[in-house]
C-alpha positions as CSV (number, residue, x, y, z in Angstrom):
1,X,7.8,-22.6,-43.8
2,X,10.0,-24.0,-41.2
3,X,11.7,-25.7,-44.3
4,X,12.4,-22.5,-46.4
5,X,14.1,-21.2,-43.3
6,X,16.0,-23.8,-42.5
7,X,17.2,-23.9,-46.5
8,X,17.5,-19.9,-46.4
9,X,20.3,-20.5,-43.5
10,X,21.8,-22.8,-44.9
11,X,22.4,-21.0,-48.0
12,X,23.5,-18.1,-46.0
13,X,26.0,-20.1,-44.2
14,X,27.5,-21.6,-46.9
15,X,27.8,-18.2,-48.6
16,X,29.5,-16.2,-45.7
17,X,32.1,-19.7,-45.5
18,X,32.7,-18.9,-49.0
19,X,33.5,-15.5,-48.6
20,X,35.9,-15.9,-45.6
21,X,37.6,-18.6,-47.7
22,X,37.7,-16.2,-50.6
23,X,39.0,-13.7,-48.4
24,X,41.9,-16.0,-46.9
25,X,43.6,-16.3,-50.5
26,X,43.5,-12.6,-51.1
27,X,47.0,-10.8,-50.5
28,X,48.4,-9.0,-47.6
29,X,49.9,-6.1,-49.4
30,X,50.8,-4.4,-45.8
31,X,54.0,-5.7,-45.3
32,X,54.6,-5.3,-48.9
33,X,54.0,-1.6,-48.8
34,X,55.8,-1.3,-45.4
35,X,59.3,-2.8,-47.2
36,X,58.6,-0.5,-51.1
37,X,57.0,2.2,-49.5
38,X,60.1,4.5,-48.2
39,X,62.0,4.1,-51.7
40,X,59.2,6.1,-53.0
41,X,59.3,9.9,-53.6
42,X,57.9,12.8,-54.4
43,X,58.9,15.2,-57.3
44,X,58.0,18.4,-57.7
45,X,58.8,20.9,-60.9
46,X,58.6,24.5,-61.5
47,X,59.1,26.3,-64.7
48,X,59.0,29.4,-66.5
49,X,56.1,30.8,-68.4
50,X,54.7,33.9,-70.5
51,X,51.5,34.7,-68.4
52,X,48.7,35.0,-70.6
53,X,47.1,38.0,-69.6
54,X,43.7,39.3,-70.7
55,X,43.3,36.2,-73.2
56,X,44.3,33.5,-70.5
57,X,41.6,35.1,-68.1
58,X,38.9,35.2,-71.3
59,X,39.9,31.6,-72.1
60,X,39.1,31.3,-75.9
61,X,37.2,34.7,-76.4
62,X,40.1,36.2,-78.6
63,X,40.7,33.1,-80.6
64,X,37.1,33.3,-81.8
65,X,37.3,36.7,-82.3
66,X,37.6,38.2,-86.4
67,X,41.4,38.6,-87.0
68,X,41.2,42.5,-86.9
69,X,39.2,42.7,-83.1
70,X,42.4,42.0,-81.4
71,X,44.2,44.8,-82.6
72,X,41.8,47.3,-80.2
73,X,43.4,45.8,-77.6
74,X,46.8,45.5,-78.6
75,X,47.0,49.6,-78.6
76,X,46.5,49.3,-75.2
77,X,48.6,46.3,-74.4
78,X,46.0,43.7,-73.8
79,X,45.4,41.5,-76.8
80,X,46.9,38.4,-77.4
81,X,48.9,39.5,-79.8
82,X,50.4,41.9,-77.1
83,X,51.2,45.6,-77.1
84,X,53.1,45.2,-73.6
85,X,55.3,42.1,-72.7
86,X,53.0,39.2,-71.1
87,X,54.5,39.0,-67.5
88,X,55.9,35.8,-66.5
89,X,54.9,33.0,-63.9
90,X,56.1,30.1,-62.5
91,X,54.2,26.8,-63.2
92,X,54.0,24.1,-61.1
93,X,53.6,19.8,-61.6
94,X,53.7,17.3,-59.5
95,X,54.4,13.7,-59.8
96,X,56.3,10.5,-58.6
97,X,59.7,8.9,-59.1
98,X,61.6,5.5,-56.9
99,X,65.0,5.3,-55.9
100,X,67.0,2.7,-57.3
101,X,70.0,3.1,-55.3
102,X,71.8,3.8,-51.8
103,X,73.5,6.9,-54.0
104,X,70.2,8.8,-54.6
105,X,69.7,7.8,-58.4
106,X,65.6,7.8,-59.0
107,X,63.4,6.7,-61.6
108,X,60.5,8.7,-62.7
109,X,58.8,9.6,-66.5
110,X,60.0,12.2,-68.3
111,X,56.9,13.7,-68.9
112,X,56.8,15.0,-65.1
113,X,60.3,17.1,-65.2
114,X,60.0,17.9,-68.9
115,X,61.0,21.5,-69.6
116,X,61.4,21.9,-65.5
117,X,64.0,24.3,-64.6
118,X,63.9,22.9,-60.8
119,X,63.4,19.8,-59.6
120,X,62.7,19.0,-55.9
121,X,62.5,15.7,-54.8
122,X,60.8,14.7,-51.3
123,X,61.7,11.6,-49.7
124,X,59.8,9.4,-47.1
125,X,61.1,10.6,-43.5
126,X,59.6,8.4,-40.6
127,X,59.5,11.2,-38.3
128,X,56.8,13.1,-40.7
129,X,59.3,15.6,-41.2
130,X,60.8,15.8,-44.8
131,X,62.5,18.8,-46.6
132,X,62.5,18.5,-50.4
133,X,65.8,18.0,-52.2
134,X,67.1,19.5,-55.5
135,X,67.2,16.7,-57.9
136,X,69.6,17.1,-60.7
137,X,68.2,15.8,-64.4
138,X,70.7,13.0,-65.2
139,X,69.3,12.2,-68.6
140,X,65.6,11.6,-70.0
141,X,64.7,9.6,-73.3
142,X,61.1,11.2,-74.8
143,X,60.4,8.2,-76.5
144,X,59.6,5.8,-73.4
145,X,58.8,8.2,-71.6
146,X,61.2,7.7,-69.2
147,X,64.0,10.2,-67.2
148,X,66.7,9.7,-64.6
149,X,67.3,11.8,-61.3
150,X,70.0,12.5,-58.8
151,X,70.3,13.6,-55.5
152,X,72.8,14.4,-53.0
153,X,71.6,13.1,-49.5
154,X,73.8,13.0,-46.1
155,X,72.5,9.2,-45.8
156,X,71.9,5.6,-48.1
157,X,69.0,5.6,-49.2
158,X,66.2,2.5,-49.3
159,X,66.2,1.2,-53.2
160,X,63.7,-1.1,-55.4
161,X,65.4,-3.4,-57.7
162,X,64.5,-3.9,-61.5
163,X,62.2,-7.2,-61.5
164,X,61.8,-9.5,-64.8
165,X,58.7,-8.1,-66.5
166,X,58.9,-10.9,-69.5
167,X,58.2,-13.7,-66.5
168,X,54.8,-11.8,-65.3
169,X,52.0,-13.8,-66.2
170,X,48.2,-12.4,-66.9
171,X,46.3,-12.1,-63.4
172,X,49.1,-12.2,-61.5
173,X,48.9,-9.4,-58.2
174,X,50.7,-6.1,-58.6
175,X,51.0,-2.9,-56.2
176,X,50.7,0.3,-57.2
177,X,52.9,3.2,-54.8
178,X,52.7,6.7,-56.0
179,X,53.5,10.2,-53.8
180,X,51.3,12.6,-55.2
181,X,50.3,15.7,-54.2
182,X,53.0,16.3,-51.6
183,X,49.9,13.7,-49.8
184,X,52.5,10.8,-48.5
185,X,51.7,7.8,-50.1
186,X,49.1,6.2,-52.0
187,X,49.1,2.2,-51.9
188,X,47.1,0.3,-54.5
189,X,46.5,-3.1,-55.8
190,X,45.3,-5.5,-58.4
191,X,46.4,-7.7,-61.1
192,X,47.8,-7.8,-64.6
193,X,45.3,-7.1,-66.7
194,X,47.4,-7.4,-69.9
195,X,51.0,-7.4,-71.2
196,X,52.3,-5.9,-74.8
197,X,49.6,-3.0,-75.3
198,X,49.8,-0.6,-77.7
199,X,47.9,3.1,-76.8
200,X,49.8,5.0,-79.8
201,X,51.7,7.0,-77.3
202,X,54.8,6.3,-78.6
203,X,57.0,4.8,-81.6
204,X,57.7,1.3,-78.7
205,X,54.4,1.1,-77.2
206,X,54.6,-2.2,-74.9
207,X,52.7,-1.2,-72.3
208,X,51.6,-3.5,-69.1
209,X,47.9,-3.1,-68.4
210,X,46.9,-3.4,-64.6
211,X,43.6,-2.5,-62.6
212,X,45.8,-1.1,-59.9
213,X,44.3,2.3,-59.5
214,X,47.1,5.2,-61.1
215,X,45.6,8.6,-60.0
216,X,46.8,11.6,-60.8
217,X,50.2,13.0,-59.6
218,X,51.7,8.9,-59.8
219,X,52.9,8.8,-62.3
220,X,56.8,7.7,-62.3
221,X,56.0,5.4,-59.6
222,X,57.0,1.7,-59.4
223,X,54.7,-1.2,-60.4
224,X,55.5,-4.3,-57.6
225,X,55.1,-7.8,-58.0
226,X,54.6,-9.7,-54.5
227,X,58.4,-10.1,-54.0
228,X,59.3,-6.1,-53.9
229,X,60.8,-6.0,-57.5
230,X,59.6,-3.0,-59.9
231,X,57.9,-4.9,-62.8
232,X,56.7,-2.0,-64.9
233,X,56.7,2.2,-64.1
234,X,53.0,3.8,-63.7
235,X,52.8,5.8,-66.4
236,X,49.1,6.5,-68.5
237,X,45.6,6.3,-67.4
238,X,42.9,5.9,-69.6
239,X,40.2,8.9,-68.7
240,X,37.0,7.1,-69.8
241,X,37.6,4.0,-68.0
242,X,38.0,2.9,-64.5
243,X,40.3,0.2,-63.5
244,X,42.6,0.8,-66.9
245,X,46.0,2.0,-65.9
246,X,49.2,1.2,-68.2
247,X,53.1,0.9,-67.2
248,X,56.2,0.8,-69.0
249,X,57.7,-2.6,-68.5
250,X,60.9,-2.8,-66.1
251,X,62.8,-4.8,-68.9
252,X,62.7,-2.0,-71.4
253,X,63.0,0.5,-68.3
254,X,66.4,-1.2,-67.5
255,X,68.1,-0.8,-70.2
256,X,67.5,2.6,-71.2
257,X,67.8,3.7,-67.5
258,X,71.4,2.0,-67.3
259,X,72.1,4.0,-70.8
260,X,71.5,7.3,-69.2
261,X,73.4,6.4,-65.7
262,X,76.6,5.3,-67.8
263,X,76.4,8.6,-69.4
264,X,75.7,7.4,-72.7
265,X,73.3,8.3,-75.4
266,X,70.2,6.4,-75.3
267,X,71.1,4.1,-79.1
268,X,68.4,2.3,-80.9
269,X,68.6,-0.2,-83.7
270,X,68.0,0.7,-87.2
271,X,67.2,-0.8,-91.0
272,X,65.9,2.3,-92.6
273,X,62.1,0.5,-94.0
274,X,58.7,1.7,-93.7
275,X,56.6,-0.9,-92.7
276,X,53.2,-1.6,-92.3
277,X,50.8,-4.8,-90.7
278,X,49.8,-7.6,-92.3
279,X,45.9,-8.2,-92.7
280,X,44.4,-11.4,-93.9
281,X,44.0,-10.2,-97.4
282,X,47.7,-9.5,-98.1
283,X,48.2,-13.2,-96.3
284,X,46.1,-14.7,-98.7
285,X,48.1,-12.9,-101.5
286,X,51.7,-13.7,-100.3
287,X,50.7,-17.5,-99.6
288,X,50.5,-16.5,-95.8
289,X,48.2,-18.6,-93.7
290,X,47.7,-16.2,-91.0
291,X,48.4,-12.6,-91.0
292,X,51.9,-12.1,-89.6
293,X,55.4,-10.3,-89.5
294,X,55.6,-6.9,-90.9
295,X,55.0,-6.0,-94.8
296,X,58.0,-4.0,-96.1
297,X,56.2,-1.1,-97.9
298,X,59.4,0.7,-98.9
299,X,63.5,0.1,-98.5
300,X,66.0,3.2,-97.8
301,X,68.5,3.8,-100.4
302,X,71.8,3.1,-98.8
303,X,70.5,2.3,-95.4
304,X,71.1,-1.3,-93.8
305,X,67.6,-3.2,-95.0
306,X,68.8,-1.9,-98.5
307,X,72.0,-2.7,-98.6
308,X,71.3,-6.5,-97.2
309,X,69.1,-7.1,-100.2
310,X,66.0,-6.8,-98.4
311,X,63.3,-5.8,-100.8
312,X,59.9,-3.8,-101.4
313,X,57.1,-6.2,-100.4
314,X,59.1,-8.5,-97.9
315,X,57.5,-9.6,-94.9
316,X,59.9,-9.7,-92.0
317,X,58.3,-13.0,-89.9
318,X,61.4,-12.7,-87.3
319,X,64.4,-11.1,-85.7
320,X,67.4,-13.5,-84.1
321,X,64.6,-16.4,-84.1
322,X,61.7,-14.4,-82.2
323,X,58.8,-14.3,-83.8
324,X,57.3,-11.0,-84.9
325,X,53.4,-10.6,-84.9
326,X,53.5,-7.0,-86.3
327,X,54.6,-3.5,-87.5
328,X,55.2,-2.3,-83.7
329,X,57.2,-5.9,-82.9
330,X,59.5,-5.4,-85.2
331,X,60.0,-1.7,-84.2
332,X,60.5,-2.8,-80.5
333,X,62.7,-5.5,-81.5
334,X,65.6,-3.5,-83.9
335,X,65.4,-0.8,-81.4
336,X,66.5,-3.1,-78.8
337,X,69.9,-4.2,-80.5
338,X,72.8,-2.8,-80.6
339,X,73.6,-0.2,-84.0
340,X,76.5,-1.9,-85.6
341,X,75.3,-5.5,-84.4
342,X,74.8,-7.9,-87.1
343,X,70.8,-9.6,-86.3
344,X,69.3,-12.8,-88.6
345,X,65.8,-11.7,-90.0
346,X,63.3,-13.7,-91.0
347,X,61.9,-12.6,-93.9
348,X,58.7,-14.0,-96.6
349,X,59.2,-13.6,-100.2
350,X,57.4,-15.8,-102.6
351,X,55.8,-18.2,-100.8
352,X,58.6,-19.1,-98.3
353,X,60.6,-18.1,-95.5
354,X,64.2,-17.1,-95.9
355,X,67.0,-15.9,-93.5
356,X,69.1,-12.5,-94.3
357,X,72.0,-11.2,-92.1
358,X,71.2,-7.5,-92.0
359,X,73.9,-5.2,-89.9
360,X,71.8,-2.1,-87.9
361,X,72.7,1.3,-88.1
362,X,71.1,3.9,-85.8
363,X,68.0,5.2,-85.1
364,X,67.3,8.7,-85.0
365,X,64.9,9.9,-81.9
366,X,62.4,11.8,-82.7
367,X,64.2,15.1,-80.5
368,X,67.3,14.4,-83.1
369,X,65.3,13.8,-85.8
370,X,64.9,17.5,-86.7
371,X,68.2,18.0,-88.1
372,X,69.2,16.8,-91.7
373,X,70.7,13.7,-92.3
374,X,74.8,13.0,-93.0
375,X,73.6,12.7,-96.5
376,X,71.2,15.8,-96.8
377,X,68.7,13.9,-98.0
378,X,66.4,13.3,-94.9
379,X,64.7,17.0,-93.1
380,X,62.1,17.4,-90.2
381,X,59.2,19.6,-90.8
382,X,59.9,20.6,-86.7
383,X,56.0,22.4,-86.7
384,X,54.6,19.4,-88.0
385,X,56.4,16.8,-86.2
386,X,57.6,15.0,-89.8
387,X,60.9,13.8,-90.7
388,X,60.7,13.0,-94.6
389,X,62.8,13.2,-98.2
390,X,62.7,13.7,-101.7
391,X,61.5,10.9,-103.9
392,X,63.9,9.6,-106.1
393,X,63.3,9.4,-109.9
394,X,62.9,5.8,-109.9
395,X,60.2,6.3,-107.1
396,X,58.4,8.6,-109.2
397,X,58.2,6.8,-112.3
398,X,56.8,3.8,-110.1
399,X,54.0,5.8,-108.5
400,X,53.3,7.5,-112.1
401,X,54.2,11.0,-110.6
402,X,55.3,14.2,-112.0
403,X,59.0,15.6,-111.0
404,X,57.0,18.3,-109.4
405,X,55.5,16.3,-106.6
406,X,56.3,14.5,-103.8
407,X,58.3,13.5,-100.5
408,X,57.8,10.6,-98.4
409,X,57.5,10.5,-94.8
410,X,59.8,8.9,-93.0
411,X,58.7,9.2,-89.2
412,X,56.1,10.9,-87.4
413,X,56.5,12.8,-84.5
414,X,53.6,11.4,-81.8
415,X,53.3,14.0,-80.0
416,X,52.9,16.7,-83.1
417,X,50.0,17.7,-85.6
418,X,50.9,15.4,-87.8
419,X,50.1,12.5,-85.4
420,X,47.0,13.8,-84.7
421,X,46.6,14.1,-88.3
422,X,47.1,10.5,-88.4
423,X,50.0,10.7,-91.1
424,X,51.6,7.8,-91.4
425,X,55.7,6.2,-92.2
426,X,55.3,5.8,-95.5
427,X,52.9,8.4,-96.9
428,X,53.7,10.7,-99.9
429,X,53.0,14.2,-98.9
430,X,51.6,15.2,-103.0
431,X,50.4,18.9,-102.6
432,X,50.5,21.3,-99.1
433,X,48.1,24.2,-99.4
434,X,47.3,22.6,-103.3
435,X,50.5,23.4,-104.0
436,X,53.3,20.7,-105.6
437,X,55.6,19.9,-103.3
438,X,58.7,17.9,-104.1
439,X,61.7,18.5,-101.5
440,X,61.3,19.1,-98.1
441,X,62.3,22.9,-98.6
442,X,59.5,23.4,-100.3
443,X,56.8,22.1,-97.6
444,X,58.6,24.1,-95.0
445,X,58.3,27.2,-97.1
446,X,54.6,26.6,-98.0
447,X,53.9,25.5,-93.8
448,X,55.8,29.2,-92.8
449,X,54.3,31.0,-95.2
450,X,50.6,30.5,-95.5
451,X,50.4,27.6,-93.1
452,X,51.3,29.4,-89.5
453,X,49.6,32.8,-90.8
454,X,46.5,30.7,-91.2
455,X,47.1,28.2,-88.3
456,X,46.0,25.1,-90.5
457,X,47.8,23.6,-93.4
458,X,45.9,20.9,-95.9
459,X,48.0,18.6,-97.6
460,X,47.0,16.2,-100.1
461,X,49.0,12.3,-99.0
462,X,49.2,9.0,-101.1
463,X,48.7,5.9,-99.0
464,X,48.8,2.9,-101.0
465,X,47.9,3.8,-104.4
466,X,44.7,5.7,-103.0
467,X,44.9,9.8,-102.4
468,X,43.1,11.9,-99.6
469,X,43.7,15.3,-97.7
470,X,44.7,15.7,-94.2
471,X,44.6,18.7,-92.4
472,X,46.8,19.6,-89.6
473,X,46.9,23.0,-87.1
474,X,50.1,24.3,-86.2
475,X,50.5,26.5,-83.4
476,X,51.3,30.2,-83.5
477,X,54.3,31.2,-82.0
């Protein structure tokens, strides 16, 4: 007996040593937090709104409701479809931003200001007292998510610097700060969980994947590592999980951030291909012998991947020497460069690896997108979220179809029905409503004429040889 004791303390003993020894290598992030913590704001937004009246109160009742039943309470100006005006309010979000320098220019996403008409922005006072400031929108880009402040303050203000992102290593300690809720700030920590993630919320998912906690309302706030630089900007949360939080990384932050501050246009590379990854079957068939690089599935006619001699069924293995693992790589790395710079791509074709000189043109974004091309030949589908074109007749006598039928889609809106849809770059939109569609004038007319009465619109795509429907919603105006 005495023995089992004498064993049970000494387990004990060593076990508490342990812990205190694991507890001396964690971080202090106190003096961390002291240094980052005042260059950390607040942002507040209001906006504009059509109330919703009776239907907003009854949630979904009317939308359930036959199409008729609303019209009893439209004679009295209560239905959804409105005999009065719906009376306006203001809406309200909240969020987080960092100033990046003494001259009041701040950071945050551009999810949090989207569609604001006023932006206040609260800074850290160390008296408690703090009076929010009207912030004016310098410039946003929708595609990283990302938007640039400025504020006129009597005083410099404390900045964070840009940190390398590229040089962070998996496990390495982070900090979180966020100023949500008009609460002061919220400190968190943890480490990198992962780097290059893609969470299909945009065309240049790259996100950085930390266990720092990134609650509600911080988004827009900086992501440290242990020397005080911003490493990544807290931006998406997964609901489901705990300890899953994702960041845009401070090197692709930079760049476009310094684009908007100079006052120009936020310019992405362009080849004009559709593209798609490359799985271990379609190795085996191009004499791969791993799955790499991304499979050209169609060229642009007269667009830079074209006119460099870059073909249909090409895999591009590299961009200026950098390897490229997939379809989003490559994305992320021609939208880097420069338009009008001349880049050296890697590219697969017949069994070997040869180098082409391509020179980019320029990417459209997806808010620019909607308008037709120089040429006329490209049109955005704006209730869909589709930018396509007409095939030409070569491309129909390939794919064995009629002059009557399809357009190919040449990007997709993420954040529109036709993401949700999941169509894809590449698709051939056959039939909307089983009707043929050929130009992108006639889908627009078959979406504004049957598909908004209805609020649905089926159309019949060709991926790949194979055919299937896909049916999207479209909201009533």
């Amino acid at each position: 007996m005495r023995m089992r004791k004498t064993f049970a303390l000494a387990l004990a003993t060593l076990f508490m040593m342990g812990s205190l020894a694991q507890a001396a290598t964690l971080p202090d992030f106190s003096t961390l937090a002291a240094k980052c913590g005042p260059a950390v704001v607040n942002i507040g937004t209001e906006r504009t709104a059509q109330a919703g009246g009776p239907e907003e109160f009854f949630g979904e009742m009317f939308r359930n409701m036959p199409p008729g039943f609303g019209q009893f309470f439209d004679q009295f100006g209560m239905g959804p479809r409105g005999g009065q005006r719906a009376p306006q309010k203001k809406q309200k979000s909240l969020g987080s931003g960092f100033i990046i320098s003494a001259d009041g220019y701040i950071v945050t996403n551009n999810h949090v200001v989207a569609d604001a008409d006023v932006i206040h922005v609260t800074l850290d006072e160390s008296n408690g007292k703090s009076t929010p400031l009207v912030a004016k929108l310098i410039g946003a880009d929708e595609e990283t998510d990302l938007a640039l402040l400025k504020v006129e303050a009597k005083k410099e203000l404390p900045f964070l610097k840009f940190g390398n992102s590229d040089a962070l290593k998996v496990g390495e300690w982070l900090m979180a700060i966020g100023n949500p809720f008009g609460l002061d700030h919220t400190v968190t920590s943890g480490i990198l969980s992962a780097k290059g993630r893609n969470i299909r919320s945009g065309p240049f998912d790259n996100f950085l994947q930390t266990d720092c906690s990134i609650n509600p309302g911080n988004s827009g706030g900086p992501l440290l590592n242990m020397d005080g630089d911003v490493v990544g900007i807290n931006t998406a949360i997964i609901a489901s999980g705990q300890g899953i939080g994702f960041a845009i990384p401070s090197n692709m932050a930079s760049n476009i951030i310094e684009q908007i501050k100079s006052g120009k246009k936020v310019s992405r590379g362009w080849i004009g291909v559709t593209i798609q990854d490359v799985d271990e079957a379609m190795a085996k068939a191009i004499g791969m012998e791993t799955p790499r690089g991304a499979l050209v599935a169609s060229t642009l006619e007269g667009e830079p991947a074209a006119k460099a001699g870059i073909e249909d069924g090409d895999v591009i293995v590299s961009v200026d020497g950098e390897s490229i693992a997939d379809s989003s790589a490559l994305l992320r790395a021609i939208a880097a460069k420069k338009p009008g710079s001349v880049v050296k791509l890697g590219v697969w074709r017949g069994g070997k690896e040869q180098m082409m000189d391509v020179t980019l043109g320029e990417r459209q974004s997806a808010q620019s997108a909607a308008a037709p091309g120089k040429d006329g030949k490209k049109q955005d589908e704006g209730l869909l979220g589709l930018t396509v074109r007409a095939l030409k007749a070569e491309e129909r006598q390939e794919l064995d179809l009629s002059d009557k039928e399809g357009i190919l889609v040449l990007e997709v809106n993420p954040d529109k029905a036709a993401a949700e849809a999941d169509i894809r770059p590449g698709d051939i939109i056959l039939r909307a409503d089983r009707k043929p569609v050929n130009s992108p004038e006639a889908l627009s007319k078959i979406v504004k004429e049957v598909g908004v009465q209805r609020g649905a619109i089926m159309l019949q795509v060709m991926r790949r040889g194979d055919t299937l429907f896909k049916a999207l919603t479209i909201e009533k105006k």
